[in-house]
Steps between C-alpha positions, in 0.01 A plus 500: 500500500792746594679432128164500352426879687826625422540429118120631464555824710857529288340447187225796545740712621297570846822411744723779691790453658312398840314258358835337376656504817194333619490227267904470531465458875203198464712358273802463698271410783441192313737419366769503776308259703680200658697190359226278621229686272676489182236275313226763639710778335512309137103434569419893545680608239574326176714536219287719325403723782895580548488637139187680575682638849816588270275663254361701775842589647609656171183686440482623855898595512551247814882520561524320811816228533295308714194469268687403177757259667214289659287508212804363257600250797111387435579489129863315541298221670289469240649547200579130405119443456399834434269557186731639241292791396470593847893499607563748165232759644653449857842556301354795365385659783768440756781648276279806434409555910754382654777689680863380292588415870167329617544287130545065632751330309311159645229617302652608178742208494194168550268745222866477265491123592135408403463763164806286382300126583161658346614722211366338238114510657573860533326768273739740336290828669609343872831392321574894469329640791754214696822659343369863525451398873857336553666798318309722731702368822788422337474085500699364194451121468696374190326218475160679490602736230633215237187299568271820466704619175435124355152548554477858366658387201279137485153663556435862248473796698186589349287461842686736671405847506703787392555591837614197655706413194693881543509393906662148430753628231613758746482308799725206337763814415505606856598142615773479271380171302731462198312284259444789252225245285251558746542889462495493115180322532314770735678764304322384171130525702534814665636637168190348303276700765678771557244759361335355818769575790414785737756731595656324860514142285697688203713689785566146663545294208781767366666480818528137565649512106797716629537216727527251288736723278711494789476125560606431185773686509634345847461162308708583215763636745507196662531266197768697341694488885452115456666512184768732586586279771513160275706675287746571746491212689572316099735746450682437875512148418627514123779760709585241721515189231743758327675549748578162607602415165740788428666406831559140388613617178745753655654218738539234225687812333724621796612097491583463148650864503852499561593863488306754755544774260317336269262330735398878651427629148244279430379524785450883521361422134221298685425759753478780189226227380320472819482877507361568160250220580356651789492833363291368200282353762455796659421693133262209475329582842487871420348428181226304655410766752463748194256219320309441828455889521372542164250195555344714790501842320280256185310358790379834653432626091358143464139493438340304829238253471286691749550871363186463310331476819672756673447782215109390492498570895638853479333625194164357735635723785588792250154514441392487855759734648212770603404213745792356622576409910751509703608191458490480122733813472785360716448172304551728161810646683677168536415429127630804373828444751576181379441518112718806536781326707505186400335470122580801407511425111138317547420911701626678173228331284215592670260743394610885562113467654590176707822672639336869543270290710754378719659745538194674673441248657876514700428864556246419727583604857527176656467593899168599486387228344601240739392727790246167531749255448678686780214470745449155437812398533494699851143301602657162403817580709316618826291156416784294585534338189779394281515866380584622847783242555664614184455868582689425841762344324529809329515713783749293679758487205419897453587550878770325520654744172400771669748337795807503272375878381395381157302749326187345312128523384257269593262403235653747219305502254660484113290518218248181495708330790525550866872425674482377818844702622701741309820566576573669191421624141648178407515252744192365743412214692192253468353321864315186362235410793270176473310679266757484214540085493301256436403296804688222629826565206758743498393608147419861412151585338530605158370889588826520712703367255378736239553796721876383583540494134348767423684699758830429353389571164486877641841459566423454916747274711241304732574305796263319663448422892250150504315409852725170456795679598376783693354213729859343515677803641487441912566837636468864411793511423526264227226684341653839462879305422279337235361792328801693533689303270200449272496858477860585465507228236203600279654942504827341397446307252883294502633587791803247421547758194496804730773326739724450209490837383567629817793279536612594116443866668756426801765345271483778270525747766811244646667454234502939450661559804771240407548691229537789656696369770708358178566841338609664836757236514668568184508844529680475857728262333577702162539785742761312712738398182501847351792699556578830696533712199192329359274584808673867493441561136150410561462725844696776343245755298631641137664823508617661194785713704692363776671761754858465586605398838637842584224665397244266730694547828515871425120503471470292814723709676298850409148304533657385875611910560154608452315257673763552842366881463161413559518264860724245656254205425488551151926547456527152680222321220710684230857417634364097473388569157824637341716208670239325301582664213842495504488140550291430205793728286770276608263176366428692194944603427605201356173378298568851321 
């Protein structure tokens, strides 16, 4: 009777938020009864009353931990025998109400396990609604997605509407499934109906196809790395082979050699070899790097199998720009970012219309348009939920900068994208909370991934600080030691380069002052082997007249008469100077 009350009071849209807190509070009231009355519990309320309750709890905004836990610990039990049609709505309606925090893994983990038993009896509408649901929280089940893709591509799509077709080709992008038949196939429906697509499936659909772009790419990057490294792991071992044998050869030769002379020639004839072989290898290598370049520049002019679909999308929101949302414009931003950035041959051909448009559409102020965004972001965080642990995270690593006297901005905002911590103009750091993983793996969503990427394609250096090793560091300490030396190693960018130049610096200035010290040397010493007429001749200014000897001590003698006229003091000073005088004549005598 409760579930039946609360979906029908949900439904007309008659509840407040007292009336939910009523019904939340009944329902906890039953269900948190004892162990003993378990089978009483199953008896009140059955499998489809829980997916009425859920239903309710979405409609009626119920965010209550308590509420959701018990009512997926209901649904855990339950799930092996569970109607099939019923566990997709509950599915449905737990990932949509649910607080990330308050989401059960015991839940989402026994619905994985009995989809993947019962596929096949499965109709493709709760097929999609189950993988929109599991993208939702962030579940990725392998095994799920291969047997869903089988039957995507078995059964025609043709019973799905538009909108769950655009919801399960985006929601497969999001978990990062890389079976890129299943995508061609939903690609070719929504682009047979696209003259049907409202503006938020076009917006989402061209989104989750930058995505996939992206995917793509990472896959060819990897196969070509797999490559590279067979090559040179062939190559290493063809080296080694080589090797071996031109070291046999040379000591069968050094034995049957008899003369040294002869012996070392050919051998530094070998070694010339050797050189000019690995030189060629390394032309060779070079040459390889320039093909592999020019094989990406004719993959981003390539034409890609999807572009049809993407140009149909934007000429649809070209036409609707007068009406666009919030979230369609930021959407547009990314597209026009990443065409630009990364395709930017593919960005050249547009349409001057097509571009025009996006270019007005990155003109668009972006703060005030996530100014609702912003606040519920704030009302998830001061829920408790996932949201809140990564924004703690956040304030912890930015406290613990502002503890080493880091300068930064928190949430700087750049165009389309939103950095988590600047540092500076070029260098900023990510903190990946719960939110950015998919649960249960150490694997980073694809919307994380494409923001990293797209990051560096603005030329940023990003580091970034993951709750895995933020929860490793003990102490306080090793918090702000930790992002310290992330920070001082993102602003310099080689700070092994910077150490050498500084040593280069201090050997430069070393090895001036040698010099120095050098040239002082030999000028003491030259000066020390010259002669006394040498050092005279130098000392000794040019005079075109020279007075006789006579004639000086005369002058002295009058120049020493005056001055005794004038005070004692002065005829002393002047008596010293002519016996200086007269003493200079007598060197002077026999050099003239």
């Amino acid at each position: 009777m409760i579930a039946c009350l609360a979906h029908a009071v949900a439904a007309a849209g008659a509840g407040d938020k007292r009336f939910g807190e009523l019904i939340e509070r009944q329902v906890l009231l039953l269900l948190q009864q004892p162990q003993q009355q378990q089978q009483q519990q199953q008896q009140q309320f059955s499998s489809w009353g829980l997916s009425l309750l859920a239903k309710a709890g979405v409609s009626l905004q119920l965010r209550g931990k308590a509420f959701w836990g018990l009512l997926q610990q209901q649904a855990a039990a339950r799930a092996a025998h569970m109607p099939l049609e019923t566990l997709c709505c509950l599915l449905s309606f737990v990932s949509k109400g649910a607080p990330a925090a308050a989401v059960s893994e015991g839940f989402f983990r026994a619905a994985a396990a009995r989809l993947r038993l019962d596929l096949l009896s499965l109709s493709p509408v709760s097929l999609a609604a189950a993988i929109v649901s599991f993208e939702r929280v962030g579940w990725r089940d392998t095994r799920l997605l291969q047997h869903s893709s089988k039957l995507l591509l078995l059964r025609p799509p043709a019973p799905l509407s538009l909108h769950a077709t655009c919801c399960c080709f985006a929601a497969l992008v999001g978990l990062s499934f890389r079976d890129f038949q299943v995508y061609r196939h939903l690609a070719k429906e929504i682009y047979s109906r696209i003259h049907k697509i409202n503006q938020q499936q076009a917006a989402a659909v061209l989104h989750a196809l930058l995505l996939l772009h992206h995917q793509q790419r990472i896959v060819k990057q990897q196969q070509q790395q797999q490559q590279q490294q067979q090559q040179q792991l062939l190559q290493q071992h063809e080296e080694e082979e080589e090797d071996e044998d031109e070291k046999e050869e040379l000591q069968q030769q050094q034995q049957q050699q008899q003369q040294q002379q002869e012996g070392q020639g050919r051998a530094t004839q070998q070694e010339t070899g050797l050189a000019l072989q690995k030189q060629q290898q390394q032309l060779q290598q070079q040459v390889q790097q320039v093909q592999r370049l020019q094989q990406l520049q004719q993959e981003e002019g390539a034409v890609w199998e999807f572009d049809s679909l993407l140009l149909g999308l934007l000429d649809l929101l070209q036409r609707e720009q007068q009406q666009l949302t919030a979230a369609s414009v930021h959407r547009l931003q990314l597209v026009g970012l990443y065409l630009l950035l990364q395709r930017p041959l593919f960005y050249k051909g547009l349409s001057p219309s097509t571009v025009s448009f996006l270019g007005r559409a990155a003109a668009v102020s972006w703060p005030a348009t996530t100014a609702a965004a912003a606040a519920g972001a704030a009302a998830a965080a001061a829920a408790g939920g996932c949201l809140s642990r990564s924004s703690l995270l956040h304030r912890s690593v930015s406290s613990a900068l502002a503890a080493v006297r880091r300068q930064h901005i928190s949430e700087a905002q750049l165009g389309p994208l939103s950095v988590d911590i600047l540092l500076s103009p070029r260098a900023c750091i990510e903190v990946w909370g719960p939110p950015h993983f998919y649960r249960n793996t150490l694997m980073l969503k694809a919307k994380s991934l494409f923001k990293i990427n797209l990051m560096h394609a603005m030329g940023l250096r990003v580091a970034a600080v993951s709750f895995f090793e933020w929860r490793q560091l003990q102490n306080r300490q090793q918090q702000i030691a930790f992002v310290q030396a992330l920070a001082t190693q993102i602003l310099n960018e080689n700070p092994q380069q910077q150490q050498q130049q500084q040593q280069q610096q201090q050997q430069l200035l070393l090895q001036q002052q040698a010099q120095q010290q050098q040239l002082v040397q030999q000028q003491l010493v030259q000066q020390q082997q010259q002669t006394p007429q040498q050092l005279y001749s130098k000392t000794q200014s040019p005079a075109k007249h020279h007075a006789l000897p006579s004639e000086r001590s005369s002058s002295s003698n009058s120049s020493s008469s005056n001055s005794s006229s004038n005070s004692n003091s002065s005829s002393s000073s002047n008596s010293n100077s002519s016996s200086s005088s007269s003493s200079n004549s007598s060197a002077i005598n026999p050099i003239s």
